[in-house]
One Martini backbone bead per residue (centre of mass of N, CA, C, O) as a GRO file, in nm:
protein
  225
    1UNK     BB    1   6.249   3.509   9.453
    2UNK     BB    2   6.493   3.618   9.481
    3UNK     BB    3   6.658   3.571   9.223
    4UNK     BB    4   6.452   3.751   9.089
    5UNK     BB    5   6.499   4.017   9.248
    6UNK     BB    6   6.765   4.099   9.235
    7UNK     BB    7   6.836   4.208   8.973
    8UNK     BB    8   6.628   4.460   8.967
    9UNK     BB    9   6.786   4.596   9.201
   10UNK     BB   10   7.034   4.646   9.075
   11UNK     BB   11   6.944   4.857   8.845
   12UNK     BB   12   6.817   5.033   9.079
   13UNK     BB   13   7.116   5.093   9.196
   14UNK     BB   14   7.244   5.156   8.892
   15UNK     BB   15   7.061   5.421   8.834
   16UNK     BB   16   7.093   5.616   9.094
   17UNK     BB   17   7.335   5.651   9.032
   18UNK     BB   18   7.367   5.795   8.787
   19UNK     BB   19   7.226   6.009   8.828
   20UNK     BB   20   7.406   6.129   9.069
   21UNK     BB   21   7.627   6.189   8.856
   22UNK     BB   22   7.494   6.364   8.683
   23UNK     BB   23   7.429   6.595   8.887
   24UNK     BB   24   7.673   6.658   8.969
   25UNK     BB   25   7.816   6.754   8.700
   26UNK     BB   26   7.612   6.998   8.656
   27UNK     BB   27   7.684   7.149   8.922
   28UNK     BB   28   8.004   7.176   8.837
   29UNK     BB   29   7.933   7.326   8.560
   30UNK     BB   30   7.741   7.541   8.714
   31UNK     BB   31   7.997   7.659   8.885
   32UNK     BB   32   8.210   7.704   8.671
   33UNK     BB   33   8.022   7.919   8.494
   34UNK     BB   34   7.956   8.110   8.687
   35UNK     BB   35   8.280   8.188   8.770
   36UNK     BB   36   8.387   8.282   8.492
   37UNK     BB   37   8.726   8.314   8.618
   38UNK     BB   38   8.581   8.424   8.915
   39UNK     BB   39   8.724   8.543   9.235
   40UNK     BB   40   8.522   8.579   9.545
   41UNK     BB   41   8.625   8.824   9.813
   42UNK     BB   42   8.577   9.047  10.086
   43UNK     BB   43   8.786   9.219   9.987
   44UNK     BB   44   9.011   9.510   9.872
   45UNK     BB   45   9.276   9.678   9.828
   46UNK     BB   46   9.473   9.885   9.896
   47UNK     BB   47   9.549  10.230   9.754
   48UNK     BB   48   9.708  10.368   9.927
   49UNK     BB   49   9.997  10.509   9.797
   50UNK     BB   50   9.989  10.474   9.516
   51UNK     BB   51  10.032  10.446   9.185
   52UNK     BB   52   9.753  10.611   9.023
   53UNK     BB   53   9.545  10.570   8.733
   54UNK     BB   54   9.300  10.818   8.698
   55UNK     BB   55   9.052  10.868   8.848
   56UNK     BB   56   8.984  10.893   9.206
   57UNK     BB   57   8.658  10.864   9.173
   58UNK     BB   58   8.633  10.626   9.055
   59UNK     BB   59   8.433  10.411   9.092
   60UNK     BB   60   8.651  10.166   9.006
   61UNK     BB   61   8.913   9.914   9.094
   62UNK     BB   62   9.228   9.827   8.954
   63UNK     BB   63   9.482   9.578   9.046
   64UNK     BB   64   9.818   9.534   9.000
   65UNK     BB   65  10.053   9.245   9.076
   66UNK     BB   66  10.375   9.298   9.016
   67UNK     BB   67  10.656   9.264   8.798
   68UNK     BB   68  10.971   9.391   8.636
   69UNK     BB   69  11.056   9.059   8.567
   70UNK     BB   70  10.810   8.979   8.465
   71UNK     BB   71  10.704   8.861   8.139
   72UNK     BB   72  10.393   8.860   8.181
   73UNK     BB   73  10.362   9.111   8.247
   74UNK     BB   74  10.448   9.287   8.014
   75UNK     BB   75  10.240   9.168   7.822
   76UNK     BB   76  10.032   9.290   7.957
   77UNK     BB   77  10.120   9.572   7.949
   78UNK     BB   78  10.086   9.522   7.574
   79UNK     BB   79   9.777   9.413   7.557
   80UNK     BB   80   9.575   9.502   7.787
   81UNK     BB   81   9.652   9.798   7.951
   82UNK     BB   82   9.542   9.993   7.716
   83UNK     BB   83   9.262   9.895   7.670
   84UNK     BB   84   9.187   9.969   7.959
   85UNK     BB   85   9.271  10.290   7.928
   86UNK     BB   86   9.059  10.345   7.729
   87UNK     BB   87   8.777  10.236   7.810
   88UNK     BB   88   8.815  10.326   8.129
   89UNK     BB   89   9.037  10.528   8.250
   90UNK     BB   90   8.946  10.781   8.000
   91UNK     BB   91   8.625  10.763   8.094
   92UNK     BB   92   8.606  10.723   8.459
   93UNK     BB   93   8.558  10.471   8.561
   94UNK     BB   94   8.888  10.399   8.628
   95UNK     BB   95   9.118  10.307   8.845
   96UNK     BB   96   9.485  10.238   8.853
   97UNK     BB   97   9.697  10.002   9.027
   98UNK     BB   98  10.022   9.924   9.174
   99UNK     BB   99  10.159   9.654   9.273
  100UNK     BB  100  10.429   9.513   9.447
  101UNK     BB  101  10.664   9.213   9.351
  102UNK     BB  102  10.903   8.964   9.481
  103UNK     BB  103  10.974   8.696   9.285
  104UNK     BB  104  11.288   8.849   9.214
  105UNK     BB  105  11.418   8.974   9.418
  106UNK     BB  106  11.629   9.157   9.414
  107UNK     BB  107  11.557   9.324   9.148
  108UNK     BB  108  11.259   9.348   9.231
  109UNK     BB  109  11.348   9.543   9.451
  110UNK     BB  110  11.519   9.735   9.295
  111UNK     BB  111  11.289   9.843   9.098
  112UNK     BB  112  11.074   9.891   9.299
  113UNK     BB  113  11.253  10.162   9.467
  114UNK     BB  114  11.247  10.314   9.201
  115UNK     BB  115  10.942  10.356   9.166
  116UNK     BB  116  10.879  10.472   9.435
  117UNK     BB  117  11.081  10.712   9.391
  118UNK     BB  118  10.976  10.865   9.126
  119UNK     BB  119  10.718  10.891   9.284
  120UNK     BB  120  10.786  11.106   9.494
  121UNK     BB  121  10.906  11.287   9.312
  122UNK     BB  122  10.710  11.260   9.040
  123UNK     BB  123  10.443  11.128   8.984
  124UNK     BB  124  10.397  11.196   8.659
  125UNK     BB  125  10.677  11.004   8.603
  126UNK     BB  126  10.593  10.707   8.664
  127UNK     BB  127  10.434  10.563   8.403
  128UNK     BB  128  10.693  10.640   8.197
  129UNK     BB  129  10.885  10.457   8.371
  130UNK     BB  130  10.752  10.196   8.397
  131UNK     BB  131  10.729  10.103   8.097
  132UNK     BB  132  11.044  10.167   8.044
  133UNK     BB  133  11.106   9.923   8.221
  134UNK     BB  134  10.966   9.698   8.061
  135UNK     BB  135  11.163   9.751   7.810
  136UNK     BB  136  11.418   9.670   7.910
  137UNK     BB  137  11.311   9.355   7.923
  138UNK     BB  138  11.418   9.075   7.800
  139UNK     BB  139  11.307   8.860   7.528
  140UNK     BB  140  11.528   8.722   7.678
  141UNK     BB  141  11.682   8.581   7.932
  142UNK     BB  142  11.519   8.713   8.193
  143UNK     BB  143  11.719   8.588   8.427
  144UNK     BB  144  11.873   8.782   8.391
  145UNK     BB  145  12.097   9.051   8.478
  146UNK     BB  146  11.950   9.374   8.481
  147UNK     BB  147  11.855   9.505   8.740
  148UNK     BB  148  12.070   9.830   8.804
  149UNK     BB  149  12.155  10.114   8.926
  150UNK     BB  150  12.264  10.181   8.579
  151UNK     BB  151  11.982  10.140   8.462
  152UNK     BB  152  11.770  10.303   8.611
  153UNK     BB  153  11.943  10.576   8.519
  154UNK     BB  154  11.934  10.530   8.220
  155UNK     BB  155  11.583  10.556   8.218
  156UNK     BB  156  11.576  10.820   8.392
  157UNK     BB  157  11.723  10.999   8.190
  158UNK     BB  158  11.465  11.002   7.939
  159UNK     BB  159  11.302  11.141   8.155
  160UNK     BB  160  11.132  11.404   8.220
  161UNK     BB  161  11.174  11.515   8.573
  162UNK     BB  162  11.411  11.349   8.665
  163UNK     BB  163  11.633  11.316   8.921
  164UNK     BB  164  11.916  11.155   8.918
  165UNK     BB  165  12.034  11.193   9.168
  166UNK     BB  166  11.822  11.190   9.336
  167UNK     BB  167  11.744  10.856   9.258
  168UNK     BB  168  12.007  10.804   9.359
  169UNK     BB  169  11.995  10.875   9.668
  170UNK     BB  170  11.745  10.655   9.705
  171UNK     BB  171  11.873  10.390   9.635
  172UNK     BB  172  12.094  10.393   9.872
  173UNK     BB  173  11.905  10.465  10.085
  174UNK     BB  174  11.598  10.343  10.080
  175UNK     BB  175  11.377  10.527  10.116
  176UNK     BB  176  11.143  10.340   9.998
  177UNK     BB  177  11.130  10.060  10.174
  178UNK     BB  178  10.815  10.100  10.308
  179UNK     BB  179  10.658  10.040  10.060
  180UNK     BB  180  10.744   9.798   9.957
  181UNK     BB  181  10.672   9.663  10.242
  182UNK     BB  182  10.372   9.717  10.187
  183UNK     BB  183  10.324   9.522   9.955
  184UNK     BB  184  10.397   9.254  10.062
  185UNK     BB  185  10.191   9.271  10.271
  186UNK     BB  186   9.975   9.259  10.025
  187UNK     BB  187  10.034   8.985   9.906
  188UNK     BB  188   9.961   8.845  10.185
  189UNK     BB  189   9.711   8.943  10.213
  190UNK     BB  190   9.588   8.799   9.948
  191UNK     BB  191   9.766   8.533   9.779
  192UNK     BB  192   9.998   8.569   9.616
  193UNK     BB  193  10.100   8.361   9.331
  194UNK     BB  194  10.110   8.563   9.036
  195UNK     BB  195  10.229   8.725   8.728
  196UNK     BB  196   9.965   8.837   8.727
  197UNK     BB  197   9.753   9.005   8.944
  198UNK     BB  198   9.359   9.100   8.896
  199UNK     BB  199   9.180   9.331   9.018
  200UNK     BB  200   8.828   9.404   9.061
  201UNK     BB  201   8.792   9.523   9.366
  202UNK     BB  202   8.719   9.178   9.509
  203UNK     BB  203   8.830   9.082   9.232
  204UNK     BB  204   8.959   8.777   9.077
  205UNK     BB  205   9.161   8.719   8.760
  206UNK     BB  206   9.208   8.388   8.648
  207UNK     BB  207   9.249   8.527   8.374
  208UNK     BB  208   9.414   8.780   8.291
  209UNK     BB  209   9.397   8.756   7.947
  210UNK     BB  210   9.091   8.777   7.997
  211UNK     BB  211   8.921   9.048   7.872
  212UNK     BB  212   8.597   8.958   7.942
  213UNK     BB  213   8.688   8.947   8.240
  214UNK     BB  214   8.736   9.253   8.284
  215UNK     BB  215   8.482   9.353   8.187
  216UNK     BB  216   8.286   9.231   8.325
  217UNK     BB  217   8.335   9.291   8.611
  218UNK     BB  218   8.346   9.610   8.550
  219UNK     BB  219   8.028   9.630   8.469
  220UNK     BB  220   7.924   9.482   8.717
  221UNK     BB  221   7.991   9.723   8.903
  222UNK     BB  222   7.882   9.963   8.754
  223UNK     BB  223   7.593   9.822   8.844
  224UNK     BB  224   7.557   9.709   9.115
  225UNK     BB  225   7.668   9.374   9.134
   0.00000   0.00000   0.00000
C-alpha cells in the first residue's frame, strides 16, 4: 500500500509547490505594477529658499536634485523639462525647484556657488544662468575640467542683469556656501544616489525620463489622490 500510494503524494506535493510559485509571481508582477516606476517616502523635501519657477502657490512641488556636470541632467532638462513647464508650470499647477547636488566635486560645487550666488543676487535671472550653464557642458568627454571662474563669469556676462563684478566677488568669498551645503543636508536626507532624481511631492520617480510617469504623479497629487 505504501509503495502505491506514494507515487500520488508526490504529485500532490509537486502540483502544491507549482501553485504556490504562480501566486508568488503573480504577487511580485502585482506589486510591479502597482508601483508603476514609483516609489512613495514619507515626506517631501522642504523648498524653502530654493530657486522655484512658477506660481508659489501651485497646488504640487516637484523638484529635481541635479548637478550642472551630469550629462543626464543636460538631456532631462532638454527632453522632459520644456515639457513639464509647458503642461503644469504655465497652466499654475506646478511650482519647480532645483537642488543642488555634488557628485563630481570641486567643479560641482563651485558651479552650485555661482548659480546660489546669481539666485541671490537677482532671483529673476537664475533660470537663465541655469539653462546657460548646462548649455556651456560639452557634448562630449564632459569629465573634463570645464567648470572654472572664469567660465561661469563669461556665461554670467550673456546675461542682462547679472553684475559681474558682484559675482566674482560671491564667487571668492563663497558668500553662499550655506545654501550649498543646505542642498547637500538634503541630498543625503533623501537618499540621492543619481542624477537627476525627480519628486513629485514625496513621490520619487524611479525613471526621471519617462515623463507619463511624472505625468501620472502630478495628476493624481491635482486629484488628492
Amino acid at each position: 500500500m505504501q509503495s502505491k500510494s506514494s507515487p500520488f503524494r508526490s504529485i500532490v506535493i509537486f502540483t502544491v509547490i507549482i501553485i504556490a510559485l504562480i501566486i508568488t509571481l503573480v504577487v511580485i508582477n502585482n506589486n510591479k505594477s502597482e508601483s508603476n516606476g514609483i516609489e512613495e517616502i514619507e515626506e517631501q523635501p522642504s523648498i524653502d529658499g530654493q530657486p522655484t519657477l512658477g506660481d508659489a502657490d501651485a497646488p504640487v512641488s516637484v523638484v529635481e536634485f541635479g548637478d550642472f556636470k551630469c550629462p543626464a541632467c543636460k538631456a532631462w532638462g532638454e527632453s522632459i523639462f520644456p515639457q513639464l513647464v509647458s503642461d503644469y508650470v504655465d497652466t499654475g499647477k506646478v511650482k519647480f525647484s532645483y537642488i543642488n547636488v555634488l557628485f563630481h566635486g570641486q567643479e560641482s560645487n563651485l558651479a552650485s556657488l555661482a548659480a546660489e550666488s546669481v539666485y541671490k543676487l537677482n532671483p529673476d535671472a537664475y533660470w537663465e544662468f541655469h539653462k546657460a550653464l548646462f548649455k556651456e557642458q560639452p557634448s562630449e568627454d564632459h569629465d573634463s575640467s570645464w567648470i572654472t571662474n572664469e567660465k561661469l563669469l563669461e556665461v554670467a556676462e550673456t546675461i542682462p542683469n547679472i553684475d559681474s563684478e558682484q559675482l566674482k566677488s560671491a564667487l571668492n568669498n563663497q558668500s553662499e556656501l550655506e545654501e550649498v551645503n543646505k542642498d547637500t543636508t538634503l541630498v543625503n536626507a533623501f537618499n540621492v544616489k543619481q542624477t537627476p532624481t525627480i519628486m513629485v511631492n514625496n513621490i520619487i520617480i524611479e525613471k526621471p525620463f519617462d515623463y507619463e510617469a511624472i505625468k501620472k504623479a502630478i495628476d493624481q497629487a491635482l486629484e488628492g489622490k
